[in-house]
C-alpha positions in Angstrom: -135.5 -80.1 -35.1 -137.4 -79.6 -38.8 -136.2 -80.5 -41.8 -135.1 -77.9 -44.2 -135.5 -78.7 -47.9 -132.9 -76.4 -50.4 -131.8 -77.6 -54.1 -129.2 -75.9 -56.4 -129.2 -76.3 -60.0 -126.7 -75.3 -62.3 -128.0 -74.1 -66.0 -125.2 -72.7 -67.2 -121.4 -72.3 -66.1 -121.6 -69.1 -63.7 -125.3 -69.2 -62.9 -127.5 -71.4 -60.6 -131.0 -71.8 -59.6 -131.7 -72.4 -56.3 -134.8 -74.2 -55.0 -136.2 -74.2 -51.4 -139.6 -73.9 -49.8 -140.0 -70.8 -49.8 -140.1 -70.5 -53.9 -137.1 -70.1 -56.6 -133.8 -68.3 -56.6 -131.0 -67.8 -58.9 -127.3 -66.8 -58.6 -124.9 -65.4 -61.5 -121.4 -64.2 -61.4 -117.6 -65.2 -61.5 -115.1 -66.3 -58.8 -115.2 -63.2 -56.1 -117.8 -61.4 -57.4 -121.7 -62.5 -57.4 -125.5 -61.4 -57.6 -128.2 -63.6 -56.1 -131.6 -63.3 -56.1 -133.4 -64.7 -53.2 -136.7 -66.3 -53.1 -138.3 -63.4 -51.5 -137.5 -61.1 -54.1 -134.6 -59.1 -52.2 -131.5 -59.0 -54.9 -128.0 -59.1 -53.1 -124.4 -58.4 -54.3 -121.2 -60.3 -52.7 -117.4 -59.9 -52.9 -115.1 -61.3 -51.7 -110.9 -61.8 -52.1 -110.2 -65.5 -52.6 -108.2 -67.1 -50.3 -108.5 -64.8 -47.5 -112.3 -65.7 -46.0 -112.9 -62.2 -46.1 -116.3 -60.7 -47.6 -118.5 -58.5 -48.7 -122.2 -58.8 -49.3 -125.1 -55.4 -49.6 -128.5 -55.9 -50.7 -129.0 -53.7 -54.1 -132.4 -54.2 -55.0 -136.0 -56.0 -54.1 -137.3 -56.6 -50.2 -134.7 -55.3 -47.7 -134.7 -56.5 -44.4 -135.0 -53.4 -41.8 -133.7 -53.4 -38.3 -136.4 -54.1 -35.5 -136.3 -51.0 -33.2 -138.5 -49.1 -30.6 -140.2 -46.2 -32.4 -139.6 -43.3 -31.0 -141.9 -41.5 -28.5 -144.0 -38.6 -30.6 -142.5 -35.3 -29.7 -145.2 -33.0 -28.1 -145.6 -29.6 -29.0 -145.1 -27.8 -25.2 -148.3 -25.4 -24.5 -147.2 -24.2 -21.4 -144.1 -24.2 -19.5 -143.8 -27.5 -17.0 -144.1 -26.9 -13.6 -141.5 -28.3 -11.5 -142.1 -30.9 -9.5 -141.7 -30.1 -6.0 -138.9 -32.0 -4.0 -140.2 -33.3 -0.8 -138.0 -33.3 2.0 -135.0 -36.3 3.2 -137.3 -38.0 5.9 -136.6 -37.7 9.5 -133.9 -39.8 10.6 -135.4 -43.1 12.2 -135.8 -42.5 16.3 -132.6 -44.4 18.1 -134.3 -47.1 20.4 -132.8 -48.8 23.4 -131.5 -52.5 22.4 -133.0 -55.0 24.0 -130.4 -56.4 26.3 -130.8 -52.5 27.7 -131.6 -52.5 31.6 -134.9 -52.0 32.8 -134.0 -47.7 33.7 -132.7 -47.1 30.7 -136.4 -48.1 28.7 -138.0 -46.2 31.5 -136.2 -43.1 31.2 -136.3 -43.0 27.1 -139.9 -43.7 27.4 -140.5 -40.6 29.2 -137.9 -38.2 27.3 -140.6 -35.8 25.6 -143.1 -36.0 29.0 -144.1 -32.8 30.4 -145.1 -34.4 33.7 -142.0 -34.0 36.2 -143.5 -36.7 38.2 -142.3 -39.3 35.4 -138.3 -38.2 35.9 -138.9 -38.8 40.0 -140.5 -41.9 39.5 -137.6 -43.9 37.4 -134.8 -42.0 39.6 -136.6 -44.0 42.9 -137.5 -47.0 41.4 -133.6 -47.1 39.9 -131.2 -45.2 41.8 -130.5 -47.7 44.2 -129.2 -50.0 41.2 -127.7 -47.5 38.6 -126.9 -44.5 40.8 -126.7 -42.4 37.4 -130.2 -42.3 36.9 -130.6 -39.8 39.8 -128.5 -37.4 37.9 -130.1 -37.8 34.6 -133.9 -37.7 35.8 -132.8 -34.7 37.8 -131.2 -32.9 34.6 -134.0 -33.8 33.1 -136.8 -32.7 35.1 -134.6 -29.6 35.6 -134.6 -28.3 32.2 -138.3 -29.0 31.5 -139.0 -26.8 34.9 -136.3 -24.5 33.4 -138.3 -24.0 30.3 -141.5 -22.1 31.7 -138.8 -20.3 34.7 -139.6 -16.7 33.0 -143.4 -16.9 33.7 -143.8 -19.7 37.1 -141.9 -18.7 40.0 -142.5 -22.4 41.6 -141.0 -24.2 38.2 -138.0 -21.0 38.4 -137.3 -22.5 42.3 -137.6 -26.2 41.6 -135.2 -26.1 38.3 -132.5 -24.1 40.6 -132.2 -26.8 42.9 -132.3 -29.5 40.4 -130.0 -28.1 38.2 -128.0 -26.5 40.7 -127.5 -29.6 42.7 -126.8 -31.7 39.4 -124.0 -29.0 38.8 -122.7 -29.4 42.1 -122.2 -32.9 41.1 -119.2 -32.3 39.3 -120.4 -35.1 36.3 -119.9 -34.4 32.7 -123.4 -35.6 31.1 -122.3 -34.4 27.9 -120.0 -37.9 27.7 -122.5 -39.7 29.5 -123.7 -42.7 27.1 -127.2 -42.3 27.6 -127.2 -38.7 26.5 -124.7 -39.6 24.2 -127.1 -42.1 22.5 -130.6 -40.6 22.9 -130.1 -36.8 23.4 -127.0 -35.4 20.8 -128.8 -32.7 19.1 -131.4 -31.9 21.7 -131.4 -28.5 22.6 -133.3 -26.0 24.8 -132.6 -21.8 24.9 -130.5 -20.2 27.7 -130.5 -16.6 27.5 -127.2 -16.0 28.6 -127.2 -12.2 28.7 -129.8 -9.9 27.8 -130.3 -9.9 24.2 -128.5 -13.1 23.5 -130.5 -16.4 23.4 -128.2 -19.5 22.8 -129.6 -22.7 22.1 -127.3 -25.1 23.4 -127.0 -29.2 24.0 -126.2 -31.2 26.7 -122.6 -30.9 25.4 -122.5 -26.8 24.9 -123.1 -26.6 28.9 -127.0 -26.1 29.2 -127.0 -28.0 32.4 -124.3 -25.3 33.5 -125.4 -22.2 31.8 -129.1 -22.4 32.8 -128.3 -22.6 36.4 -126.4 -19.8 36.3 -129.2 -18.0 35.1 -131.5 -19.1 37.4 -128.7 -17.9 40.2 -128.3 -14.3 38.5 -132.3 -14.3 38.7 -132.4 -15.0 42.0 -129.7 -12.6 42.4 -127.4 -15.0 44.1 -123.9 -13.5 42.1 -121.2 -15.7 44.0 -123.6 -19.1 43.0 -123.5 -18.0 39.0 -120.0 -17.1 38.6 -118.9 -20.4 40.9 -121.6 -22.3 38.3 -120.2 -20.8 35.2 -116.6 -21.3 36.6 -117.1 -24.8 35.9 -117.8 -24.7 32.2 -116.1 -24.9 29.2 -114.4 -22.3 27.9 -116.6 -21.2 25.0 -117.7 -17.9 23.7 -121.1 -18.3 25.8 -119.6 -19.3 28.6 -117.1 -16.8 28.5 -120.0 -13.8 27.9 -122.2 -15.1 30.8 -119.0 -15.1 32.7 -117.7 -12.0 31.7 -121.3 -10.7 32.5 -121.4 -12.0 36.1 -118.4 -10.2 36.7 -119.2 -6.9 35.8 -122.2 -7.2 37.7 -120.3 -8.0 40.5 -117.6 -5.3 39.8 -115.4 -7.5 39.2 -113.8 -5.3 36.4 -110.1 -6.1 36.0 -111.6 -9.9 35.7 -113.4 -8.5 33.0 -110.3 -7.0 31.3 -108.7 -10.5 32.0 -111.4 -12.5 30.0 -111.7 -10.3 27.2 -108.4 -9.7 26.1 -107.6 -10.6 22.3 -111.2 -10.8 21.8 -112.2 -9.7 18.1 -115.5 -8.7 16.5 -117.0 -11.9 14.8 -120.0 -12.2 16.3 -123.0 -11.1 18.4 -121.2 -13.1 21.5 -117.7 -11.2 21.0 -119.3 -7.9 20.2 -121.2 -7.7 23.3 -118.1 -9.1 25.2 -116.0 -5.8 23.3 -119.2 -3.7 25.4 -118.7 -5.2 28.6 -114.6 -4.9 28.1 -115.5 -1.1 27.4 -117.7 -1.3 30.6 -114.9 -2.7 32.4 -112.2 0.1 30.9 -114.4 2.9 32.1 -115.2 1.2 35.5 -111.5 1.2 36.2 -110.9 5.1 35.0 -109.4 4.0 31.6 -111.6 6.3 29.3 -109.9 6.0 25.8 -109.3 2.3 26.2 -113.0 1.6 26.7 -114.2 4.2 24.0 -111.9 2.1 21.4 -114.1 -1.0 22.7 -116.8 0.4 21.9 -115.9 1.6 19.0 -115.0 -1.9 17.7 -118.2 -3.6 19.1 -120.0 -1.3 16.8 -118.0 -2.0 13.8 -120.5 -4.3 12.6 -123.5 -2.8 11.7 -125.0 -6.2 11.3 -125.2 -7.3 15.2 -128.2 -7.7 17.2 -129.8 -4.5 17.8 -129.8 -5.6 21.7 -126.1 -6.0 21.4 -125.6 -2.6 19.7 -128.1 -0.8 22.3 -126.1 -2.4 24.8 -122.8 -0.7 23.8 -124.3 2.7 23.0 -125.9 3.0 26.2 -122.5 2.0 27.9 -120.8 4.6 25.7 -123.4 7.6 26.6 -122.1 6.9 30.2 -118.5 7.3 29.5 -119.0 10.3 27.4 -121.4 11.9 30.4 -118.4 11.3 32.7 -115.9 13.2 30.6 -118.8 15.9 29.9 -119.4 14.7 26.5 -123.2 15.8 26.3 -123.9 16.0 22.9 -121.9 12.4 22.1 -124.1 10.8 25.1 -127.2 12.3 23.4 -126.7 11.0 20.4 -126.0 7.7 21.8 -129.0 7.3 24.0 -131.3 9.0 20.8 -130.1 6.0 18.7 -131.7 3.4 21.4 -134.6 5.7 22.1 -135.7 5.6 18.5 -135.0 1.7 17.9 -136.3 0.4 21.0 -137.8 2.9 23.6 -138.1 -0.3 26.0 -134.6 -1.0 26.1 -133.6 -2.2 29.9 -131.6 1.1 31.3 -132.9 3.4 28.8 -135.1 5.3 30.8 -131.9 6.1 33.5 -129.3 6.9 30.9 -132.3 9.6 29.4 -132.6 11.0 32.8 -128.7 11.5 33.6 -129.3 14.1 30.1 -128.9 17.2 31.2 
């Protein structure tokens, strides 16, 4: 610690000079009130209320001592507006992995999830299936949906995902609570076409196992094998459309009825299930109860243009069975002018007079 060297002199009663190192000093006033000047020339003024310790002391003259502070930043004239700075996307949440205490099928089968080679799915489900008798279901699931995905266009891949998926049905195992689809496959999803005009694309848990081999049934135009498949799902609004859809192709039309009742207009799903109600109406001779079908599946201007097609067409035929030409015509003119390809089109256009 250094030595500090500081000497007060008093000249007269009141005033003092003070010496230090830094040069000479004096101080003049009376009992609670004073004026000092400090060596470095700054001139200060104190008060204070004897007896109390309390206070007062503001520099009046000479050097002032100024608060150190950060300088602010110079302000910038703008010469063009900023341009925002673009916010990249939250990364991809991080791939779930098997742990490693996971048995040896479980690594096999995650490894292969994304393969397009459906000899990967039969090779885990025989090296495994005689240890974890699971793994036959899900490498058949599996290797039934990726046929399932190029059915429209390869008979051969149409045949094989039927029988996969057919006989994994038949199985009568909810995969959806199955921990391996549970862990790797939540969100996964592939598109069923449940009716024409209405693509869904569902998970494990919305019933694509079960919905896509009903398809592949109504394709193969095995009826009694898609309604028994569907039969099985969960009562959803696809389900309940590719059901409702089976039936009436099977005229099964008071099932229809039975299906649909309470149904609103919310959707493309409940509108076209208000067409095939209307269907179902006019099927069984009740002609003002399916025109008020229709009438509310094309409340909502909005829907699909396949679903609204769908129930204009099936309006043009009750209004030709009751002689309504000019109704029909304008029905069937509103398809012809959206979608001249429309699936029935052509028949309803020659049953015009």
């Amino acid at each position: 610690m250094g030595f500090r060297f500081r000497k007060s002199i008093q000249i007269v009663p009141g005033v003092r000079v003070n010496v230090s190192r830094s040069g000479i000093g004096y101080s003049a006033g009376v009992k609670g009130a004073r004026i000092t000047k400090h060596a470095n020339g700054r001139v200060s003024r104190t008060l204070s209320v004897p007896g109390t310790g309390l206070s007062y002391q503001t520099t009046i003259g000479g050097n002032r001592s100024r608060p150190t502070s950060t300088p602010a930043p110079r302000r910038r004239t703008p010469t063009a507006a900023a341009t925002p700075v673009p916010q990249l996307p939250p990364p991809p949440p991080a791939p779930v992995m098997p742990p490693p205490h996971a048995p040896a099928w479980e690594r096999e089968l995650f490894q292969i999830l994304h393969s397009r080679t459906p000899a990967d799915y039969i090779g885990v489900a025989q090296r495994h299936a005689h240890i974890a008798p699971n793994v036959r279901i899900l490498a058949a699931a599996l290797e039934g949906l990726l046929h399932f995905e190029f059915a429209d266009t390869n008979p051969a891949a149409a045949h094989r995902a039927r029988s996969l998926l057919g006989w994994v049905v038949a199985q009568h195992v909810n995969l959806s609570t199955d921990p391996f689809m549970q862990r790797y496959l939540p969100e996964r999803r592939w598109p069923v076409e449940i009716v024409h005009g209405v693509t869904a694309a569902l998970r494990i848990s919305d019933d694509v196992l079960i919905l896509a081999a009903a398809e592949l049934h109504q394709n193969a135009d095995d009826l009694p094998a898609a309604i028994w498949t569907v039969e099985y799902a969960t009562p959803t609004a696809h389900a309940a459309l590719s059901l409702a859809d089976l039936y009436s192709s099977a005229d099964r039309h008071q099932d229809v009825v039975d299906l649909t009742n309470g149904i609103t207009n919310e959707d493309d799903a409940t509108a076209l299930l208000l067409a095939l109600r209307g269907r179902a109406f006019a099927q069984l001779g009740y002609n003002d109860a399916a025109r008020e079908s229709f009438k509310e599946a094309l409340r909502v201007r909005s829907r699909a243009s396949e679903v609204r097609h769908r129930a204009l067409l099936e309006r043009a035929q009750v209004d030709l069975s009751q002689n309504r030409k000019a109704a029909a015509r304008k029905s069937i003119e509103k398809v012809l002018a959206e979608d001249p390809t429309y699936p029935g089109l052509h028949e309803a256009l020659a049953a015009l007079p």
